[in-house]
ZAMARGU-4260 file (C-alpha; in steps of 0.2 Angstrom, whole numbers, plus 5000, padded with zeros to 4 digits):
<rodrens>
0) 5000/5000/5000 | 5007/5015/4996 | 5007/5031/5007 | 5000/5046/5007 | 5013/5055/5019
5) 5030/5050/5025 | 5042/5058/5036 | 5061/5055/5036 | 5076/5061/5045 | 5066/5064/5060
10) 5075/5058/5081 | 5062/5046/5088 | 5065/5041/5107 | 5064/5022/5112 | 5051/5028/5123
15) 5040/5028/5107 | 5047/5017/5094 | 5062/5004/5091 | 5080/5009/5090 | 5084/5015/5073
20) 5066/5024/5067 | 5069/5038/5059 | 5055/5038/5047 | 5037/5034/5046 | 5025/5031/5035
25) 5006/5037/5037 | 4992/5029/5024 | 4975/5038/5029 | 4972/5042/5045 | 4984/5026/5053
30) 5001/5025/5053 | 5007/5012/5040 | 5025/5009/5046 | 5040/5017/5058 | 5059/5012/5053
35) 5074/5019/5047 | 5072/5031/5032 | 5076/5016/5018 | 5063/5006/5025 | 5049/5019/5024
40) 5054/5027/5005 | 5050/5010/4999 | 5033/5015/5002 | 5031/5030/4992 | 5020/5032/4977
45) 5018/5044/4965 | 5006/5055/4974 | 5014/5049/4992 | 5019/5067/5002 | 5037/5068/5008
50) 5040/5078/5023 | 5058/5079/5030 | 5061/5082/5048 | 5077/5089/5045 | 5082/5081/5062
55) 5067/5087/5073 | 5061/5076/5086 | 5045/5066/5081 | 5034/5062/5095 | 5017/5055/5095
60) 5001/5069/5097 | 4999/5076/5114 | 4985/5070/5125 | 4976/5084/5134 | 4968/5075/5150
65) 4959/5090/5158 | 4953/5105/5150 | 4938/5115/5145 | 4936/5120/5127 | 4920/5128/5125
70) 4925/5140/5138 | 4943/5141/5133 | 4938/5148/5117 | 4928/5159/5124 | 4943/5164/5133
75) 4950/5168/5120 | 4944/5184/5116 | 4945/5191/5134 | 4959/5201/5143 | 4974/5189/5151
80) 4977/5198/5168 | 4991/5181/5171 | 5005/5192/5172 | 4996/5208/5177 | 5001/5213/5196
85) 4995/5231/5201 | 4984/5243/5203 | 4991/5256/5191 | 4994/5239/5179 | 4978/5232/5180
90) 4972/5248/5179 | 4977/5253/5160 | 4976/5236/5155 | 4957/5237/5160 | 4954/5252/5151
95) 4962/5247/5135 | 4953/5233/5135 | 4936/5242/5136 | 4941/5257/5124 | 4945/5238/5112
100) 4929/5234/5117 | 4915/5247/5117 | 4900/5235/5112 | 4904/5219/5125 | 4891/5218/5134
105) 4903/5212/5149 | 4921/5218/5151 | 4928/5201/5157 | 4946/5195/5161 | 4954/5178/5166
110) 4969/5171/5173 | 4969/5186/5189 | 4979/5179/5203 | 4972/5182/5220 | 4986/5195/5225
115) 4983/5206/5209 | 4984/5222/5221 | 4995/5215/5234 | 4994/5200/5246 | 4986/5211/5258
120) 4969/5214/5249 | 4957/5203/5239 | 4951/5213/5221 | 4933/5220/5226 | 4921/5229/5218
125) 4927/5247/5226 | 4946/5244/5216 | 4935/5241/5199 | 4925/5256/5203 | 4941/5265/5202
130) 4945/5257/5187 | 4929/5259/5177 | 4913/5261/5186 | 4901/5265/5172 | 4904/5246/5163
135) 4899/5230/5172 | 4918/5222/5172 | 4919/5203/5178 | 4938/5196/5184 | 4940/5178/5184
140) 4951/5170/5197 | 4965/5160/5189 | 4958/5145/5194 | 4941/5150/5190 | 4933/5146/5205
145) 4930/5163/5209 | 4927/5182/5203 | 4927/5200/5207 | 4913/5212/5201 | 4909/5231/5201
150) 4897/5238/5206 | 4888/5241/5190 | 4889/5223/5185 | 4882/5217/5204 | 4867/5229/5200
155) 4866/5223/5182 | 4865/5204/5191 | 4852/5209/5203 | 4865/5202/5217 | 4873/5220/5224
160) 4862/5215/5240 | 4863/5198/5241 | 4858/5182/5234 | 4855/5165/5239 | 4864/5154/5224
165) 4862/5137/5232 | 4876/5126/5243 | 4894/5126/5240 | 4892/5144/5231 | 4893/5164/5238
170) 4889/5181/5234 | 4901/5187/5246 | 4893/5200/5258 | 4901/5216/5266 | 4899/5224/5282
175) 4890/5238/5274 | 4877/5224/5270 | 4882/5226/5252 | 4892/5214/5240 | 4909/5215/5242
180) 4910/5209/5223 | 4919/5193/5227 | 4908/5177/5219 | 4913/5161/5226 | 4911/5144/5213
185) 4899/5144/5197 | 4881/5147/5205 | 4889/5165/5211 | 4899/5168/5195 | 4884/5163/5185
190) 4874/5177/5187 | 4887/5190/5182 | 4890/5179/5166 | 4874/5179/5161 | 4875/5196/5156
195) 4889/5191/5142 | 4883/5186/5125 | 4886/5169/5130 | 4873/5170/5145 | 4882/5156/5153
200) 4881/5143/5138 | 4900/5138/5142 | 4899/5136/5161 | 4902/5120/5168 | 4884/5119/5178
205) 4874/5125/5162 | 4861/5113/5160 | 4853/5119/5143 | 4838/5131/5137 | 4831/5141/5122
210) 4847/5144/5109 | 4845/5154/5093 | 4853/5148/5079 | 4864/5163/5079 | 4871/5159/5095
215) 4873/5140/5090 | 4884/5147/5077 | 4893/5158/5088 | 4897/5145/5100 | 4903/5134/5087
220) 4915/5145/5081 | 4921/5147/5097 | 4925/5127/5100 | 4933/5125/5084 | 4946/5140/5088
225) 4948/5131/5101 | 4952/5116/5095 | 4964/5125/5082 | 4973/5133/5098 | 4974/5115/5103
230) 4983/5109/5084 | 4995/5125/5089 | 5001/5117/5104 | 5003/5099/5097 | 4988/5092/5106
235) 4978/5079/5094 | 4966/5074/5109 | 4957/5084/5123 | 4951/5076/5135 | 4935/5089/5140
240) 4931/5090/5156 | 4912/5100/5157 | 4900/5093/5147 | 4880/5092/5143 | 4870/5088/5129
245) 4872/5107/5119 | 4889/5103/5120 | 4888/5087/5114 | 4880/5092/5097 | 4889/5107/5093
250) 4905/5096/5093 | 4896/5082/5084 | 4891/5098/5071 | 4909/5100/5069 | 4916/5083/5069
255) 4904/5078/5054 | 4909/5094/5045 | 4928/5089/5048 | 4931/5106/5056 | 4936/5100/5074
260) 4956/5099/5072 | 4958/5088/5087 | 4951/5072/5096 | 4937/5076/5107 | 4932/5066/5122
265) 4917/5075/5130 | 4909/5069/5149 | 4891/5074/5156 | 4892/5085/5171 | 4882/5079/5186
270) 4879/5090/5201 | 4872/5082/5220 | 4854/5087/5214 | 4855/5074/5198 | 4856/5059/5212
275) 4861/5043/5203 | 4848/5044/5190 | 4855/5060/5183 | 4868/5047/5176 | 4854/5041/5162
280) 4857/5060/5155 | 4869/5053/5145 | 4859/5045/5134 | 4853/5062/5129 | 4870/5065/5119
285) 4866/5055/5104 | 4879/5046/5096 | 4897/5048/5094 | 4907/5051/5080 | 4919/5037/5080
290) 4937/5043/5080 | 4932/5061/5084 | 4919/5062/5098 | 4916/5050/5112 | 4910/5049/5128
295) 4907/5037/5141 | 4913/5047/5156 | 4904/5059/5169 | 4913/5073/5176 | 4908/5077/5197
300) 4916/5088/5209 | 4919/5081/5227 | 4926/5100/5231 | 4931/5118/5226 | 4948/5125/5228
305) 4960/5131/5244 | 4958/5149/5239 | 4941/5151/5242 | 4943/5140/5257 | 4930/5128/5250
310) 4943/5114/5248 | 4937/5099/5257 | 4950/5094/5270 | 4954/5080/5281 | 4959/5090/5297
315) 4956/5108/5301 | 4962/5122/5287 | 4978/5134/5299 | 4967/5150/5299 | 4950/5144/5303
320) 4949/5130/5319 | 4936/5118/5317 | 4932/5122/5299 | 4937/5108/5286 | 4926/5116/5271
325) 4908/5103/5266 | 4907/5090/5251 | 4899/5097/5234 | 4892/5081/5236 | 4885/5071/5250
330) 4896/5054/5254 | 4879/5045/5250 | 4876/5052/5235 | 4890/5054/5228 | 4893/5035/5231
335) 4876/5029/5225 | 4882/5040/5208 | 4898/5031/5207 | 4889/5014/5209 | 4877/5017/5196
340) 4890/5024/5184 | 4901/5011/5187 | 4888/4998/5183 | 4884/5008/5168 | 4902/5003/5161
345) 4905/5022/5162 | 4922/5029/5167 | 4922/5042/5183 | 4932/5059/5182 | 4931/5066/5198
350) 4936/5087/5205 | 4945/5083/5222 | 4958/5099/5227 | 4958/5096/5246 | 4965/5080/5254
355) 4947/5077/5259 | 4939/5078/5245 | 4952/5063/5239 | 4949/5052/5251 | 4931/5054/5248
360) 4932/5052/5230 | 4944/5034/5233 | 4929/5030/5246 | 4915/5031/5232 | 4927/5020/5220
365) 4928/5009/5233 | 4910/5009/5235 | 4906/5008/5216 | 4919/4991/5213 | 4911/4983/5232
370) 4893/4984/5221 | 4898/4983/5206 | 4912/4967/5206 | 4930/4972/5199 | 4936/4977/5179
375) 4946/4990/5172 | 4937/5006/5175 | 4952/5017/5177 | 4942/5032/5187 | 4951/5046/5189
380) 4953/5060/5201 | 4958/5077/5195 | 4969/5087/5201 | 4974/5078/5218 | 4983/5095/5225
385) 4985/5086/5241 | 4984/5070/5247 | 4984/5061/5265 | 5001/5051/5265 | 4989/5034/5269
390) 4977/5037/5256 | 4994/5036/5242 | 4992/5017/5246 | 4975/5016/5240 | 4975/5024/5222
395) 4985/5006/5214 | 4973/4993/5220 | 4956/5003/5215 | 4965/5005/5197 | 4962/5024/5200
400) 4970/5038/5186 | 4979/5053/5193 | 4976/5067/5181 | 4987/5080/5188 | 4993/5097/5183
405) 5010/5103/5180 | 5006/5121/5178 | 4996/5121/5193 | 5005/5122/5212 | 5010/5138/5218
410) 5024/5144/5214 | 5027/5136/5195 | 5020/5144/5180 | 5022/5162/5185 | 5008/5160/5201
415) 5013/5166/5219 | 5016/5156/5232 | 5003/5168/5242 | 4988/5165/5248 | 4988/5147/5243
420) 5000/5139/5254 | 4997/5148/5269 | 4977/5142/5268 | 4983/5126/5262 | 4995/5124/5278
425) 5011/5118/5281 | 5006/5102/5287 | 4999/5096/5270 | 5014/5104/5261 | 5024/5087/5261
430) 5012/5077/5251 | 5007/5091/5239 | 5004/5091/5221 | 5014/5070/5224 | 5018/5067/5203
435) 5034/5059/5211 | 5025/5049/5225 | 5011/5045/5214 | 5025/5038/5199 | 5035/5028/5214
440) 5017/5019/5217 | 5015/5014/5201 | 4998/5022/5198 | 4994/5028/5182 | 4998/5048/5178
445) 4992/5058/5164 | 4996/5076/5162 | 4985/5092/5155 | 4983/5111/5161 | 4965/5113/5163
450) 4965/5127/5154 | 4960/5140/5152 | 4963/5139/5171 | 4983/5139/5166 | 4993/5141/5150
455) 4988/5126/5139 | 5005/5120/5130 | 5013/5106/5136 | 5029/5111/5133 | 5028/5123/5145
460) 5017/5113/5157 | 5032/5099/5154 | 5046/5113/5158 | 5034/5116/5175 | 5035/5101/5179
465) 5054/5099/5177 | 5060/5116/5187 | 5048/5115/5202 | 5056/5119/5218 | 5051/5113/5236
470) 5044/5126/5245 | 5055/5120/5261 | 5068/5110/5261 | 5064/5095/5273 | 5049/5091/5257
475) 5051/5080/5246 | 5057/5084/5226 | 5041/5079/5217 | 5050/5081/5199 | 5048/5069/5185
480) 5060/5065/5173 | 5057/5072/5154 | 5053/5053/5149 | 5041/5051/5162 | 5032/5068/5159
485) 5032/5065/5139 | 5025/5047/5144 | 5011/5057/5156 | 5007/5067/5141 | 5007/5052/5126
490) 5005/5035/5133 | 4997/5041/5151 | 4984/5052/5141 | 4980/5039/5132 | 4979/5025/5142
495) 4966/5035/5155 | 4956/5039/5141 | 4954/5020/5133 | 4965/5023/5119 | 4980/5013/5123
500) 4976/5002/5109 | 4978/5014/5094 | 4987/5033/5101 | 5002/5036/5114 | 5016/5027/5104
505) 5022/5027/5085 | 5017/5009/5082 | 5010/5003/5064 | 4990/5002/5064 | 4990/5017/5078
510) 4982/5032/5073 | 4992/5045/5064 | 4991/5058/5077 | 5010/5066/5078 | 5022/5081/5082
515) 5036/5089/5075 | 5045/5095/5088 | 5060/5112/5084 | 5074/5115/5097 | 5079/5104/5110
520) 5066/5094/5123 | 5079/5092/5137 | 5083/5113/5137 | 5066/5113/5143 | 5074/5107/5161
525) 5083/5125/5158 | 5070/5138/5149 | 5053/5137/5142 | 5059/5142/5125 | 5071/5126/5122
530) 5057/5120/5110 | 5044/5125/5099 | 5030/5115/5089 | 5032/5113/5071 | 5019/5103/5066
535) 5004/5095/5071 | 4997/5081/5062 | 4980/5072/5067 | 4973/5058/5059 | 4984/5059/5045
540) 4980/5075/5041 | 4990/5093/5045 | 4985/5105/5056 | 4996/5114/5062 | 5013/5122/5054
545) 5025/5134/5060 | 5027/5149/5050
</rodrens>
């Protein structure tokens, strides 16, 4: 069979392939063979397309295992305040970004670290009001479990006095018996965001309602920007991790037309007031578009974050005695959800920040294989930030997934160490964000960013992972080696999304889903700029090529 791409001259790591590949061949969407450059000319035809590597590194595609890309491309035409400390910075930034902007109908920015004006003050609705009063302005916490508000936006949302937005969620209220402007989880942040042209449509508790065609349109658009943002960065999969039926067919729409860029495997979100009959929601998804759309996963959160002090702990937070922050879902439910998922044959992706959230999460696991009998479910838990040192033991024997971020501790990726690890507490520091621990256990690891919580490439995310410090010196290293962090990002993607059989390695009969990487992989232990993406190429097909 002849081939309809080949690649030679390219450095291939044993991780991947067999000594001596240099070259591989691609016929459709598969790869057709991998070996040294003779090898793979001997299948070129006349029409075949030769690409030469000119000694770049071939790697197989990047598997994103946690991010959100509905709202990530909504993101992408707001205001990035990630490296904005200041008032007087966040100030002009602000106000170039409205004069941009005069017809938004919500002046929102992401990415905005809790110390923005200093480590002394929280952002509030008076410091917008001295930035533009007259414009209802949204920030969104880098981790986007929280935002700041003015004035004129509080007003706008009906919530400048209050408002009860349901458990686990706040409209923070001021001694003046007026909104401070700090919104605490979705329900709070919803009801600013509802004034955007997207009225929520891209929050990960939306659970449907009337949509125009228009807007259907628009919110197209805005996935499949974010799926080429994805092609940028050398990701071929993205593992999504919001998702609902709207979702589901505006993907479907795109797949079909041939204009998503990148793998999509899309969950159903379920929240405490589903109950384990929400899980059937599922079935309102329709079908998959094989190769290009999947699903067979629900997304839960056990918890929120340690910022908003609404991370679920095992023992008391430092600054608060006696509080330990609630479950988003009760320990009853949320195992009688597991229980029925599992014996759905669906896999569970599961929120849990806090350490307490994770030992919940490993309980309902637990529960769910009791019921349910043993198989190879590989649940995950997201994030894992911290982790009580006994419950490492437990994450092997229940087959669990740790998807885990590299841009995320305090401290990496340009985030300060402030307030973070003072909430967290010294105690938990030891066993916090564990990629080292969790590798030495032998529990499987897969790597993403969650963005647009964080930066999505994974060169960058890899060069996190390899620089992180310990925030004391009687703590453990948590650093992986290159080789294990490309493995969380290829083989460990795809193996926690049920695709070892065909992605995560250069294999013949695997799908052609590849990058062409410039500069040097292990300068990234040195500088994020060591390398650069040169080509994406998903099934078979390019796109994405450096200028």
């Amino acid at each position: 069979m002849p081939a309809d791409m080949i690649i030679l001259n390219a450095r291939v790591r044993l991780l991947f392939a067999p000594a001596g590949a240099t070259a591989l061949a691609i016929a459709g969407e598969r790869i057709l063979a991998v070996g040294p450059n003779d090898a793979i000319l001997a299948h070129a035809g006349p029409s075949t397309r030769v690409v030469d590597a000119g000694g770049r590194e071939l790697l197989p595609g990047f598997v994103e295992s946690h991010l959100h890309l509905f709202m990530g491309g909504a993101t992408l035409s707001m205001l990035n305040l990630g490296t904005t400390f200041g008032f007087d910075a966040t100030r002009d930034a602000l106000r170039d970004f409205a004069a941009a902007n005069p017809d938004a109908e919500l002046l929102m920015a992401y990415a905005v670290n809790y110390v923005i004006f200093g480590e002394d003050r929280r952002p509030d609705r008076h410091l917008l009001d001295a930035i533009i009063p007259d414009r209802p302005v949204c920030l969104m916490a880098t981790d986007l479990h929280c935002a700041w508000a003015n004035t004129r936006a509080l007003e706008l949302a009906g919530i400048l006095r209050g408002a009860d937005v349901g458990y686990g969620s706040e409209v923070v209220m001021g001694e003046d018996g007026l909104a401070t402007g700090e919104l605490r989880e979705f329900a709070a942040m919803n009801r600013v965001k509802m004034l955007s042209r997207l009225k929520g449509r891209d929050g990960l508790d939306y659970e449907g309602g009337e949509v125009t065609e228009e807007d259907r349109d628009h919110d197209r658009a805005l996935i499949r920007k974010a799926g080429e943002y994805c092609a940028r960065h050398g990701i071929t999969s993205a593992v999504n991790m919001d998702g609902n039926a709207y979702q589901a067919d505006l993907m479907r729409d795109l797949a079909l037309a041939g204009e998503m860029p990148v793998r999509v495997s899309l969950p159903l979100r379920l929240q405490e007031h589903h109950g384990p009959d929400g899980v059937s929601l599922i079935d309102g998804f329709g079908p998959e578009v094989p190769g290009w759309l999947s699903f067979g996963r629900i997304k839960l959160f056990m918890d929120g974050v340690y910022d908003t002090w609404t991370a679920l702990t095992v023992t008391d937070y430092p600054d608060r005695p006696g509080f330990r922050s609630e479950p988003l879902i009760a320990p009853e439910i949320f195992n009688a959800i597991c229980i029925e998922a599992d014996r759905r044959g669906l896999q569970i992706a599961t929120h849990a920040v806090g350490d307490g959230a994770v030992r919940a999460t490993i309980d309902g696991y637990q529960a769910a294989r009791t019921a349910n009998g043993p198989r190879d479910a590989r649940h995950r838990i997201e994030h894992i930030d911290t982790i009580a040192p006994t419950d490492l033991a437990r994450l092997k024997p229940l087959g669990i997934t740790a998807s885990m971020q590299p841009v995320h501790p305090p401290g990496s990726a340009g985030l300060p160490l402030q307030p973070t690890t003072t909430i967290m507490g010294r105690d938990r520091w030891a066993t916090a964000f564990p990629w080292r621990m969790i590798r030495d256990h032998d529990v499987p690891l897969c790597f993403g960013t969650d963005w647009p919580v964080s930066p999505l490439s994974p060169l960058y995310a890899i060069h996190c992972a390899l620089t992180r410090l310990p925030w004391a010196n009687d703590i453990a290293d948590q650093r992986l080696t290159l080789d294990e962090c490309l493995a969380a990002y290829t083989t460990g993607g795809a193996h926690a999304d049920f695709a070892d059989d065909r992605r995560g390695r250069l294999e013949p009969g695997f799908d052609a889903d590849l990058v062409l990487i410039d500069g040097d992989l292990e300068g990234l232990a040195e500088t994020p700029d060591a390398a650069t993406i040169h080509m994406t190429i998903c099934g078979g097909n390019i796109t994405h090529k450096a200028t």
